[in-house]
C-alpha positions in Angstrom: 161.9 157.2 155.2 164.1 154.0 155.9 160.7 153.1 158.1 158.2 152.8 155.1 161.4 151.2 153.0 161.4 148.5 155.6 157.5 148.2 155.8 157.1 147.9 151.8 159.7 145.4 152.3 158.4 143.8 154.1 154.7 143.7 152.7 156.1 142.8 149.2 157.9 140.2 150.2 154.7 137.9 152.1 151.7 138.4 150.0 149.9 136.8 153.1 150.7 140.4 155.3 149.8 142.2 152.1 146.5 140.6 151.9 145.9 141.4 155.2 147.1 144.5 155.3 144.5 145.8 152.5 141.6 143.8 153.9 142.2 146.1 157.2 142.5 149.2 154.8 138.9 147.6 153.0 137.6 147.3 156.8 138.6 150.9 157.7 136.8 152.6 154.6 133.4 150.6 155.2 133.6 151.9 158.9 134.4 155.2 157.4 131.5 154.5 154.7 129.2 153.2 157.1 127.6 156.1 158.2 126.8 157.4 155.2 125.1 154.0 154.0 122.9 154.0 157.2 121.9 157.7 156.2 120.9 157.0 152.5 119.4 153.4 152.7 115.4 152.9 152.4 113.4 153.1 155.4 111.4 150.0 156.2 107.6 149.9 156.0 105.8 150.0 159.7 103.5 147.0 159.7 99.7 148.4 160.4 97.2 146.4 161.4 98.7 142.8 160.0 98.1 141.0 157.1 99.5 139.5 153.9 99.8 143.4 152.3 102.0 144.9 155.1 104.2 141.1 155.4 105.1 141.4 151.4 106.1 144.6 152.1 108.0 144.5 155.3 109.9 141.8 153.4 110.3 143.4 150.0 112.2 146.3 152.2 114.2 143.8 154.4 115.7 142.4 150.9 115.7 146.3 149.6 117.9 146.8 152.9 119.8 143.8 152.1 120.4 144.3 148.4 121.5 148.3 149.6 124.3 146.4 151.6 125.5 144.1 149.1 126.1 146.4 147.1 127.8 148.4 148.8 130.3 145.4 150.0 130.8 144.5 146.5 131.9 148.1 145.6 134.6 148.1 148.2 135.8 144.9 147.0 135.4 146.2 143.6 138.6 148.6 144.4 140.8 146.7 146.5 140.5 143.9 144.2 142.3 145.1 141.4 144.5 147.1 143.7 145.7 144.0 145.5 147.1 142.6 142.1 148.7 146.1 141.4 150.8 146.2 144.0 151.8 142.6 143.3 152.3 143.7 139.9 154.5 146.4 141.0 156.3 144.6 143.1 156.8 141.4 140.5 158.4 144.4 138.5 160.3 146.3 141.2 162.4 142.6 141.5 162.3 142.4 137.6 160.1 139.5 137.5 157.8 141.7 135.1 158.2 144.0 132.8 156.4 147.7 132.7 154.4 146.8 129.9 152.7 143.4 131.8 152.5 146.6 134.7 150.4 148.5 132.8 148.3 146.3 131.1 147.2 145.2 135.3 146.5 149.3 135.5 144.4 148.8 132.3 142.1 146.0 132.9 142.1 147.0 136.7 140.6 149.9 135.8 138.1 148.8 133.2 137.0 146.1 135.9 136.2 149.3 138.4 134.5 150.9 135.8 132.3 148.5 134.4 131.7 147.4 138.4 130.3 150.4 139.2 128.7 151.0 136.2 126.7 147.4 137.2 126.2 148.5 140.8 124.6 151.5 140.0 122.3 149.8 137.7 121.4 147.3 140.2 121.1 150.2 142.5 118.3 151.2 140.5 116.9 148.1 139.7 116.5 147.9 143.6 115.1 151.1 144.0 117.7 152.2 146.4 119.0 155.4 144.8 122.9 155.1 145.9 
């Protein structure tokens, strides 16, 4: 237990590590995640015989494809965002820089930002015609 004392410690005390330390977790879920996006995302449209019918919509899928991975970028950032300034939060108030309240008002807005995100990727999910 004296290990993960020492690491938090450590990670509290150089928000530089800490950054990096969640941009590795953020990494690690959209390998994880990655799969499953490659599964679900829209096919793109075999070009036939040529012309200006099969190039609009060879590139209206390549954006499609595109807008399917932005979105699902932003999500990820969408959590470890707000999570990033809880733990600074917590930590601020773990050295009584901060107090509980000023804690849980971060946990409030952190989770209406996450809401509201995803409530904004879905719809541009299905303004894109993606279906995630």
């Amino acid at each position: 237990m004296t290990h993960v004392n020492k690491f938090i410690n450590s990670m509290v005390g150089n928000p530089g590590s800490l950054f990096s330390v969640i941009l590795m977790f953020a990494l690690i879920s959209l390998l994880f995640l990655a799969p499953e996006a490659m599964a679900t995302q829209p096919a793109l449209p075999d070009i036939g015989s040529g012309g200006a019918d099969d190039l609009l919509e060879q590139s209206a899928g390549t954006t499609q494809q595109g807008m399917f991975y932005a979105i699902w970028v932003v999500g990820i950032l969408l959590i470890f965002v707000p999570a990033y300034f809880l733990i600074g939060a917590f930590a601020d108030w773990m050295k009584g820089r901060k107090e509980l309240g000023e804690v849980g008002a971060v946990i409030i807005v952190g989770v209406v930002i996450v809401v509201a995100g995803m409530w904004l990727l879905s719809t541009a999910s299905d303004l894109t015609n993606t279906g995630i």
